[in-house]
C-alpha positions as CSV (number, residue, x, y, z in Angstrom):
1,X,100.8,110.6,95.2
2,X,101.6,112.6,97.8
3,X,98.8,112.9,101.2
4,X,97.9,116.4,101.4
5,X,96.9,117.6,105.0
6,X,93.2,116.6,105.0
7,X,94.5,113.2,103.6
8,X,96.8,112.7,107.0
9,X,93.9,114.1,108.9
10,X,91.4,111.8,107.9
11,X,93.7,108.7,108.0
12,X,94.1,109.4,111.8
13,X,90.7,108.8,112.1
14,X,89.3,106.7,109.6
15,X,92.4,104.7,108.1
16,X,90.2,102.4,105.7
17,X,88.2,105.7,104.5
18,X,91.5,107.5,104.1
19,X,92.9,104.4,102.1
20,X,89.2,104.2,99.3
21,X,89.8,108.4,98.6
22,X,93.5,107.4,98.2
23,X,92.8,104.9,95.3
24,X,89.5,107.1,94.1
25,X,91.8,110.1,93.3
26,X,95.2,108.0,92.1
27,X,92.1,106.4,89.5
28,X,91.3,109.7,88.8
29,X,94.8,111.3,87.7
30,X,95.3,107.7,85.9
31,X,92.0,108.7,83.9
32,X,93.5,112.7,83.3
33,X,96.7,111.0,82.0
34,X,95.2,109.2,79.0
35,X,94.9,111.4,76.5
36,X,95.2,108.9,73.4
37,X,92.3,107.2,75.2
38,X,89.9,110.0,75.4
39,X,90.7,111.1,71.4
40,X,90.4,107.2,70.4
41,X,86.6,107.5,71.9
42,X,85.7,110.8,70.7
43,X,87.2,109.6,67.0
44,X,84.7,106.6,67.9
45,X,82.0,108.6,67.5
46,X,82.7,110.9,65.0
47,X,81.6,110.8,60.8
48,X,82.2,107.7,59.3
49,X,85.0,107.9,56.5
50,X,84.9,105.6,54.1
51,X,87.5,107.1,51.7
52,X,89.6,104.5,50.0
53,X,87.6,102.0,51.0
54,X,88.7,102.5,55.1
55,X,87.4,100.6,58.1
56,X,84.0,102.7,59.2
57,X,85.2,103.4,62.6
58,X,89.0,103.5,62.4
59,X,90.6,106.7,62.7
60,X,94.5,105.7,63.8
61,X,96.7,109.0,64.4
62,X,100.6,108.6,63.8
63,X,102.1,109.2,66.9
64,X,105.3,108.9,68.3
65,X,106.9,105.8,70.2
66,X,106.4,107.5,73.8
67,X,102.8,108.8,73.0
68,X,101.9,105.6,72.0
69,X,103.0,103.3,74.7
70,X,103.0,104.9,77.7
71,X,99.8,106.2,78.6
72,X,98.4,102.9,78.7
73,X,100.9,101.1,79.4
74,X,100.0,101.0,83.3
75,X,97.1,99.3,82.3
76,X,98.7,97.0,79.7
77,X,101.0,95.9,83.1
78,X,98.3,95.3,85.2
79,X,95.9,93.1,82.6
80,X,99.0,91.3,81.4
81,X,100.1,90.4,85.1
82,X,96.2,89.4,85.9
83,X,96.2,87.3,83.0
84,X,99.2,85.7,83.5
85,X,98.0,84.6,87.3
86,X,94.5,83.5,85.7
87,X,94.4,82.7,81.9
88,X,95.9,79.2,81.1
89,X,96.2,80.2,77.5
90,X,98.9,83.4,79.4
91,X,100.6,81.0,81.4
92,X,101.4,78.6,79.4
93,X,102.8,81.1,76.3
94,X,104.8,82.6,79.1
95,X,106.2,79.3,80.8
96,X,106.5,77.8,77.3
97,X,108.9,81.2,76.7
98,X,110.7,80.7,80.3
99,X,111.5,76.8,79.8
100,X,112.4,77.2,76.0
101,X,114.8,80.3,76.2
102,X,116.4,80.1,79.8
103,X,115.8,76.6,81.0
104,X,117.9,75.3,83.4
105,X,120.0,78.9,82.8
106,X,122.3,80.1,80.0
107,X,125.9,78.7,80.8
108,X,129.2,81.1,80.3
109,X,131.2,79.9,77.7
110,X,134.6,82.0,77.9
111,X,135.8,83.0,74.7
112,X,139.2,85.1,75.0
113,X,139.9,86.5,71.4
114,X,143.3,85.2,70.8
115,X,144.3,87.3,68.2
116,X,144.0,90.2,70.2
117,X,145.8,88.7,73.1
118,X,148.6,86.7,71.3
119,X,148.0,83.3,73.3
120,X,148.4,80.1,72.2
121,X,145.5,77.6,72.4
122,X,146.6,76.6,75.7
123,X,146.8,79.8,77.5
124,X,143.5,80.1,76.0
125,X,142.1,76.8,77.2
126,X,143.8,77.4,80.4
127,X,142.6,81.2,81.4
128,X,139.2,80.1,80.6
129,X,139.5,77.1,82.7
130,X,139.6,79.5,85.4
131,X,137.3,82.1,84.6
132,X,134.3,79.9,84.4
133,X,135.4,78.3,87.6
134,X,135.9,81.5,89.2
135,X,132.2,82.4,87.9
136,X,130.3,79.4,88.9
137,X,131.7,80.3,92.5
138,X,129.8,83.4,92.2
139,X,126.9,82.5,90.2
140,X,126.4,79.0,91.9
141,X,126.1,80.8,95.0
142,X,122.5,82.5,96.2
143,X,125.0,85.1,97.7
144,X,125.1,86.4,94.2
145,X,121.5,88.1,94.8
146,X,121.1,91.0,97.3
147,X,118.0,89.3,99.1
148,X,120.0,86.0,99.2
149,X,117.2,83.7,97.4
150,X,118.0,83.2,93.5
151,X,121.6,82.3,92.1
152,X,122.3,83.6,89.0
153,X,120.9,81.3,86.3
154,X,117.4,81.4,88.1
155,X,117.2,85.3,88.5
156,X,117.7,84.8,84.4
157,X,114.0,83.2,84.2
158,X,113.1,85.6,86.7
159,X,114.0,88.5,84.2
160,X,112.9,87.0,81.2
161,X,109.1,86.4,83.1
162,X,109.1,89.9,84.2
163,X,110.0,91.3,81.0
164,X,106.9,88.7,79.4
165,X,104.6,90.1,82.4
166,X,105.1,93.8,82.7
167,X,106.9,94.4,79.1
168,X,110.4,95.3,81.2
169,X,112.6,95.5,84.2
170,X,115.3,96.9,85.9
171,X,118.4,95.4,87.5
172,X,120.6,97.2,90.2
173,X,124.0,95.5,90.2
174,X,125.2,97.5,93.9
175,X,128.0,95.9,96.2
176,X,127.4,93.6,99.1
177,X,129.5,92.4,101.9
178,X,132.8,90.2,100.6
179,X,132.4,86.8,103.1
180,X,134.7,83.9,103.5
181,X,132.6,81.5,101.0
182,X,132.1,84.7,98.5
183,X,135.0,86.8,97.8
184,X,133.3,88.8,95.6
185,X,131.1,92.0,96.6
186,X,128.7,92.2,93.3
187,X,125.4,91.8,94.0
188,X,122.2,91.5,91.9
189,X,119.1,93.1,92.7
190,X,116.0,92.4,90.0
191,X,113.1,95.3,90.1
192,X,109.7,94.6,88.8
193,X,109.1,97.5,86.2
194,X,106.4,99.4,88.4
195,X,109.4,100.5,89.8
196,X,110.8,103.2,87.9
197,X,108.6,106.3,87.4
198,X,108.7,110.1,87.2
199,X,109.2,111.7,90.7
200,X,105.8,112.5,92.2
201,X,104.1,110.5,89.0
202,X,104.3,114.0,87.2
203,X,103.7,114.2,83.7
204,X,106.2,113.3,81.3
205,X,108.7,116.1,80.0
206,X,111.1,116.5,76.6
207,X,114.0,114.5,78.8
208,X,112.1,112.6,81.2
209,X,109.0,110.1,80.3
210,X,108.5,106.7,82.2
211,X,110.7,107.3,84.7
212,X,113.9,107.7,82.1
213,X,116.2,110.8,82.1
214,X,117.6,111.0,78.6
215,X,120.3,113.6,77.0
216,X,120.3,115.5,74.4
217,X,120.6,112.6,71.8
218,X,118.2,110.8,73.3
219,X,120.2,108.1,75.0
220,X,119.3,106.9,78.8
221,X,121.4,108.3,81.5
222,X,119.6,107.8,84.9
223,X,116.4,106.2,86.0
224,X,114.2,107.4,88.8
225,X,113.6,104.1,91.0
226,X,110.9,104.3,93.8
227,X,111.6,103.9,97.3
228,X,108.4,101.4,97.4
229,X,106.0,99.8,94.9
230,X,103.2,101.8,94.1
231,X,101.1,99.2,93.9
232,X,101.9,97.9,97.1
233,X,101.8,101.0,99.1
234,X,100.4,101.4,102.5
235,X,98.9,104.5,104.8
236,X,101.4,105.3,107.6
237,X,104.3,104.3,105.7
238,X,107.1,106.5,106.2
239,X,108.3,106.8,102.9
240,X,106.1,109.1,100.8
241,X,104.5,107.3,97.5
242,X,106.3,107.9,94.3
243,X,109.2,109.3,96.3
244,X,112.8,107.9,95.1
245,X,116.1,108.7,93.8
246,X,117.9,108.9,90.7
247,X,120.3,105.8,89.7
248,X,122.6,106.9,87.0
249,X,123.0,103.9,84.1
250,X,126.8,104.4,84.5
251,X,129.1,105.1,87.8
252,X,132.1,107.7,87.5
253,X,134.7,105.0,86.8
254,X,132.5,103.7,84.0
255,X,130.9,100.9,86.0
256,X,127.3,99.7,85.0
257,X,124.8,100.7,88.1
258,X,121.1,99.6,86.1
259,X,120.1,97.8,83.1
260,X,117.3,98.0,81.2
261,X,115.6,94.9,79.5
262,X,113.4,95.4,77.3
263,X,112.8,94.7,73.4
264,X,113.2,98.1,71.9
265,X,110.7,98.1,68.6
266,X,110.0,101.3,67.5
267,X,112.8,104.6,67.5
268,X,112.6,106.4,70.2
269,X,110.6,104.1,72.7
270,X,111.5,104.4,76.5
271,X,109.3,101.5,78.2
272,X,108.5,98.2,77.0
273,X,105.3,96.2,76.1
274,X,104.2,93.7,77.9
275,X,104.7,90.6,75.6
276,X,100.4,89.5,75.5
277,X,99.7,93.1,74.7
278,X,98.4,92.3,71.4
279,X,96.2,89.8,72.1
280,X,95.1,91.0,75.9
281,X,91.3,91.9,75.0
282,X,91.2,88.5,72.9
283,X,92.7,86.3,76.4
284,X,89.9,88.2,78.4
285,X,87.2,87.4,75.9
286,X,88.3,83.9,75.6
287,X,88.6,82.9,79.5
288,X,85.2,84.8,80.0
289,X,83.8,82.4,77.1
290,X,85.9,79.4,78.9
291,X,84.4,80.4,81.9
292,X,80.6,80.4,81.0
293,X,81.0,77.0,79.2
294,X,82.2,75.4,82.6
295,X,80.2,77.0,84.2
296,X,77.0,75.9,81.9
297,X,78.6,72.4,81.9
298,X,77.8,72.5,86.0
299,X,74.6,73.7,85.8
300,X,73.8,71.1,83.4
301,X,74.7,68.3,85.6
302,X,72.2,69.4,87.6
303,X,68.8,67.8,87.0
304,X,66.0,70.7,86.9
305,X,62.4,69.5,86.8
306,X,59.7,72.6,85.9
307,X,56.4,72.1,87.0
308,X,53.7,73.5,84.5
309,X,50.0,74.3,86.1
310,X,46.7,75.3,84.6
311,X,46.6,78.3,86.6
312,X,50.2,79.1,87.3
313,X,50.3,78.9,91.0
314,X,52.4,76.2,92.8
315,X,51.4,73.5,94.1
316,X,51.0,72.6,97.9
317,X,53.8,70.1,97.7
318,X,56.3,72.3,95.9
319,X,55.9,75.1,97.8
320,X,56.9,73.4,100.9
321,X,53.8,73.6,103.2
322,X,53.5,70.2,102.6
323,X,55.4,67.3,103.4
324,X,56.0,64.1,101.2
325,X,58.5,62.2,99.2
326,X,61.4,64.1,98.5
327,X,60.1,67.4,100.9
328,X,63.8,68.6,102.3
329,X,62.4,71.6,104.7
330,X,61.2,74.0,102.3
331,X,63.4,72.5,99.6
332,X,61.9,69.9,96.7
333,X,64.6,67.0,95.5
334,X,64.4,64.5,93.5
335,X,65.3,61.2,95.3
336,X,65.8,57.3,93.9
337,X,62.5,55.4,93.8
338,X,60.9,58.9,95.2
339,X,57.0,59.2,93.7
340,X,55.7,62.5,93.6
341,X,52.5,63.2,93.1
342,X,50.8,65.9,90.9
343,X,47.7,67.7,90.6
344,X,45.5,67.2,87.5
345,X,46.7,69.3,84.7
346,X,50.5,69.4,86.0
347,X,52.8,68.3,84.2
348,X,56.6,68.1,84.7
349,X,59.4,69.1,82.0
350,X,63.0,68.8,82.1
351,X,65.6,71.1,81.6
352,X,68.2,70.5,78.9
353,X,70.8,73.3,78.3
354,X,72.5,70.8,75.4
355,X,76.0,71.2,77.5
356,X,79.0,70.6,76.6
357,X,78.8,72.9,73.6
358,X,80.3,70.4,70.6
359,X,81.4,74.1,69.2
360,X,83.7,75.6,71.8
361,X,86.6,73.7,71.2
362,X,86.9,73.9,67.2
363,X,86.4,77.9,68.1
364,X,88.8,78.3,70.7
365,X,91.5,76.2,68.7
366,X,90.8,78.5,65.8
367,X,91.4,81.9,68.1
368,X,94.6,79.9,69.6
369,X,95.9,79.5,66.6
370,X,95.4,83.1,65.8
371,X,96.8,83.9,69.0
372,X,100.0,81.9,68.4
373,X,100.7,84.2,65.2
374,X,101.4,87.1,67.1
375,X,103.0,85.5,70.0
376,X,105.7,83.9,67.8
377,X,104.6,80.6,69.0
378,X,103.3,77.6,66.4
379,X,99.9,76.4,67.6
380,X,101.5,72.8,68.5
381,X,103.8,74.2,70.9
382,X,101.0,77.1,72.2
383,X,98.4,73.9,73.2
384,X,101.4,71.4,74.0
385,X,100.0,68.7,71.1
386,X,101.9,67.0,68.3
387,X,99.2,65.1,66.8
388,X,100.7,66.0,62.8
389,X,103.2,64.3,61.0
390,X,106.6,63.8,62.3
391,X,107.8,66.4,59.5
392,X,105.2,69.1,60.7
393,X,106.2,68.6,64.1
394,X,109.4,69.4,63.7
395,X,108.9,72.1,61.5
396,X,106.8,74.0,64.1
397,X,109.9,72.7,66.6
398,X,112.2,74.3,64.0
399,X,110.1,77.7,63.5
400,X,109.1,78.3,67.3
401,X,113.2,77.8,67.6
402,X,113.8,80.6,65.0
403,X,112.3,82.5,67.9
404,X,113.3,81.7,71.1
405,X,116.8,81.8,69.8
406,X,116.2,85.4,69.0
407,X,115.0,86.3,72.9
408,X,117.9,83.6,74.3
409,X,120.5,86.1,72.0
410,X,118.8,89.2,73.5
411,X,118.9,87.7,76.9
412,X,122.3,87.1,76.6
413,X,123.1,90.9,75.3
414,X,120.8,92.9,78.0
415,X,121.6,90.4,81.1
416,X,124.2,87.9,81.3
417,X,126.7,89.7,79.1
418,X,127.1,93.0,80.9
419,X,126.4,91.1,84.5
420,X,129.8,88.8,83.8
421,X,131.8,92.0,82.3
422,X,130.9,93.7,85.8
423,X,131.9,90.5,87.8
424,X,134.8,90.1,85.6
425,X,136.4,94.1,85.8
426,X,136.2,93.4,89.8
427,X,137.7,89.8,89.3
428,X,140.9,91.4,87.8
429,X,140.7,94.2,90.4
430,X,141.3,91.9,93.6
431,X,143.6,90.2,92.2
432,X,141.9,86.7,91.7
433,X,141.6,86.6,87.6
434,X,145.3,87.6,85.7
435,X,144.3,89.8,82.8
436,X,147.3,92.5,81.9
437,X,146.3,95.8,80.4
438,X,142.4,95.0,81.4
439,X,141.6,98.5,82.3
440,X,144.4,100.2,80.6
441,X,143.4,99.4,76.8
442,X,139.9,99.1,75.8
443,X,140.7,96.5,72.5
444,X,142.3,94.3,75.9
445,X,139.3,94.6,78.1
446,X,137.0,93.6,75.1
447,X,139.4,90.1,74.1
448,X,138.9,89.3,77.3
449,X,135.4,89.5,77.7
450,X,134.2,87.6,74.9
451,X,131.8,84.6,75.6
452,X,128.8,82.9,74.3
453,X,126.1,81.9,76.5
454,X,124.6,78.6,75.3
455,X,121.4,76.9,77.0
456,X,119.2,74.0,76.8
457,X,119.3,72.1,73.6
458,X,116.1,72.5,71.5
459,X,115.1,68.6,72.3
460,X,114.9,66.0,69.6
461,X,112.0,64.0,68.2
462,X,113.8,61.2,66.3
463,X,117.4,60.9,68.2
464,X,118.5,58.3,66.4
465,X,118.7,60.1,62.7
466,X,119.4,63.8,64.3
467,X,122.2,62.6,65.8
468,X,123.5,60.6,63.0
469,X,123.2,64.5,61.5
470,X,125.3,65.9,63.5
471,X,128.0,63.2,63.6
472,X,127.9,63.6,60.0
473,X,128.2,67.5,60.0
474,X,131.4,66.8,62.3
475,X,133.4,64.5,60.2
476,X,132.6,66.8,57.4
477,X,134.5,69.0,59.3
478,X,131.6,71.9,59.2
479,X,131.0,71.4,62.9
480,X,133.0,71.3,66.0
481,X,132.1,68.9,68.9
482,X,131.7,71.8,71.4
483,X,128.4,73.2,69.4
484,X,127.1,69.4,68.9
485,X,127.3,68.7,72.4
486,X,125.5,72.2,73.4
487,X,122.8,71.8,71.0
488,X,122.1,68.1,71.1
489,X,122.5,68.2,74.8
490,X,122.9,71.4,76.3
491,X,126.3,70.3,77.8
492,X,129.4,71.6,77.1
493,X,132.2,69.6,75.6
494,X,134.7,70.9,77.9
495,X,133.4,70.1,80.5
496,X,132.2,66.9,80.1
497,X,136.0,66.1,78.3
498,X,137.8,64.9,81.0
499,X,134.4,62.3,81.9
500,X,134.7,61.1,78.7
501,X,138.1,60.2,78.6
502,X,138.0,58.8,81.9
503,X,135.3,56.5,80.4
504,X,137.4,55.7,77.5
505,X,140.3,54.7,79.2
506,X,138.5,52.4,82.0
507,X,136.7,50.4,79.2
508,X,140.4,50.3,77.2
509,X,141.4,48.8,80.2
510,X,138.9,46.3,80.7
511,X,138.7,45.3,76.8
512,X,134.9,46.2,77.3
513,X,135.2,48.7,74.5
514,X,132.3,48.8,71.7
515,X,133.1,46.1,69.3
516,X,132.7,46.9,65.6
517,X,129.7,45.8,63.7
518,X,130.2,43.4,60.9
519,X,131.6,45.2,57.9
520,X,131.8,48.7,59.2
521,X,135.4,50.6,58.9
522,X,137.5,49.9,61.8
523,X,138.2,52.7,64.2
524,X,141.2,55.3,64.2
525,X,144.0,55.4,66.8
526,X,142.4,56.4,69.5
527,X,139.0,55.2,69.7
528,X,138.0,57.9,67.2
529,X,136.1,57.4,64.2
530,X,137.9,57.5,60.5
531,X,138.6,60.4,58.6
532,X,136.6,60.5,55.6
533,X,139.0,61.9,53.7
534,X,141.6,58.7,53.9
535,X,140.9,56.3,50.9
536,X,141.9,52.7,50.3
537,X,144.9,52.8,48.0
């Protein structure tokens, strides 16, 4: 919103009066812009239709993806973001995301498709040796992020919590200054989705809505990024509010400029939802619920004496006029060994409220678990209790993995994926990476950009049998060592390789190597266990 003259005029003399009609008429173009809104009210109070057996009062209309979402969805931002600063039931479904999907950070993993590049399994080994050296250089380093705070694997959990909050974000991926510890100019710059916009906030148009420029087809092509955040906009700054510039999604040569994460779930939908968006009016309810329970627990602890007359009036010594045991000033109190005496005809009564409310927590529990349904999240993992059996346990371990593998795949696809091929096409470019034909044949450029981007392992709640699992699954040759160690551990076998035989061949040397237990096979060349497949003759 743009200050008209009278706005500038006023603000030169009354700044904080300028500031209030500033907000009174961005509420009041917010309000105009809600058009679903004002139709879902008037439908509210229109005939009932009870056809088929419908719901008296609901009167859905199909709309598209874009009609649908966006003109609430400044409003969905700001409750989700409120809630998420104030609701424990919010912050923990959106830390319990964070911790579970990005952890300590998704790892790169190089994988070079060797058929495609006709290397043996040592070039192989070799080249991505040095690529995931070459990486952790940059990624290691909080260099790697324009303002100079977050290296790579945190800015991950910083996207995947502003994608939970505000339903999406933005990253700019512009070019910094090449130092002596960082060779490498890409930079990563993380914007919160408030962001990107329509120029001037104007209304949304066939190729433009939310801030997204789209073609003919329909696909993104540039984004409209504000200059500042409109919600953190200030009288007398010199930039105008909801001023910006274009940022087109690709650069002339091809290069990636923006990304867009978000989970796209309907056709044609330009903005995301915030991830509590279905369940936003039941948090509210439920921490205004939370919050009159404490607060009636407080009250209660407080001991409240009535005093009942014959005629109503109070008496001398409770009105304060006069003094006696347990006068403070003008206030009464009850004090130990205090006698108070009372008129004929008084009597006192106690308040009782009956706090704590034996009910609240079987209902809360039963909205949680409600709650949990939409999030994706089993009611265990929502409320951080394992009180069931150690087979429902891990089945609501198993089924809340089902999902955060999901988001840790997308996260992988919308941000570290296209962030490494960017690092990696200026890798090759100076000169520091060897990768022949990487920007002369496409089928090239995509061998060498393969990679999987493993994370935390899931955790285990009996080790000693899980394990046993796995050791099992790799014998039976239906498992390589490499995804055992990632998912058992969240470590990766390569790297940990050269530890390991280092560890093997000190013990060798001091004959402190495990013995055998009675009557088990004895171990193959090597210190590694028996093939299964080799029978006595």
């Amino acid at each position: 919103m743009k200050l008209n003259l009278l706005d500038r005029a006023i603000a030169s003399v009354a700044p904080s009066y300028a500031a209030s009609r500033l907000r009174s008429r961005a509420q009041i173009e917010a309000l105009a812009a809600l058009p679903s809104l004002s139709a879902a009210l008037d439908d509210r109070n229109a005939p009932a239709d009870t056809v088929g057996g419908r719901p008296r009062w609901w009167r859905p209309m199909p709309r598209d993806a874009r009609s649908d979402t966006l003109p609430l969805l400044r409003f969905d931002r700001a409750a989700s973001r409120d809630l998420a600063r104030t609701s424990p039931i919010a912050v923990g479904a959106i830390n319990t995301n964070v911790d579970r999907v990005v952890g300590t950070g998704l790892a790169l993993s190089a994988q070079p498709n060797r058929g495609v590049l006709g290397w043996s399994k040592e070039q192989a080994l070799e080249w991505k040796r040095h690529v995931q050296n070459e990486f952790s250089m940059w990624a290691d380093s909080a260099e790697s992020d324009i303002e100079g705070q977050l290296n790579f694997y945190q800015q991950q959990a910083l996207v995947l919590r502003s994608v939970l909050e505000s339903g999406d974000c933005f990253t700019l991926l512009p070019d910094g200054d090449r130092t002596a510890t960082q060779p490498y100019a890409l930079r990563i710059q993380v914007l919160e989705a408030d962001r990107v916009g329509n120029p001037g906030n104007k209304a949304d148009e066939p190729q433009m809505a939310g801030g997204v420029r789209t073609d003919d087809r329909g696909a993104p092509v540039a984004y409209h990024v504000y200059d500042v955040h409109p919600g953190g906009f200030l009288p007398g700054q010199k930039k105008a509010l909801f001023a910006g510039q274009w940022v087109d999604r690709l650069g002339r040569s091809g290069r990636r400029r923006i990304l867009h994460h978000y989970r796209k779930l309907r056709p044609g939908q330009p903005r995301g939802l915030p991830y509590l968006a279905p369940i936003l009016d039941c948090i509210k309810q439920i921490s205004r619920y939370t919050e009159a329970e404490i607060m009636a627990a407080v009250i209660t602890a407080y001991f409240t004496v009535f005093i009942e007359t014959p005629t109503g009036n109070t008496a001398p010594v409770f009105d304060g006029t006069t003094p006696g045991a347990g006068a403070m000033g003008n206030e009464i109190g009850l004090e130990p060994g205090a006698v108070i005496g009372l008129a004929p005809g008084e009597k006192p009564h106690t308040a009782n409220p009956g706090r704590p409310n034996p009910n609240f927590e079987p209902f809360i529990l039963a909205v949680i678990k409600q709650m949990g349904i939409a999030l994706g999240l089993p009611f265990e993992l929502l409320v951080k209790q394992f009180n069931a059996s150690y087979s429902a346990s891990k089945a609501a371990l198993l089924d809340a993995w089902v999902y955060f593998r999901s988001v840790r795949v997308w996260m992988s696809l919308s941000f570290c994926q296209p962030v490494f091929e960017t690092w990696l096409a200026e890798a090759v470019a100076i000169g520091r990476i060897a990768a022949p034909g990487f920007f002369a044949d496409p089928l090239l450029r995509w061998a060498y950009t393969r990679a999987a981007w493993p994370g935390d392992s899931m955790g285990s709640i009996n080790p000693k049998d899980e394990v046993k699992a796995y050791l099992d699954a790799i014998d039976g040759r239906i498992m390589t060592r490499e995804r055992a160690e990632w998912e058992l551990f969240g470590t990766d076998f390569n790297d940990t390789f050269d530890t390991k035989q280092s560890e093997q061949e000190r013990l060798a040397a001091a004959d402190m190597l495990p013995v055998p237990k009675a009557g088990a096979a004895a171990p193959a060349a090597g210190g590694g266990r028996p093939d299964p497949e080799e029978k006595e003759s």
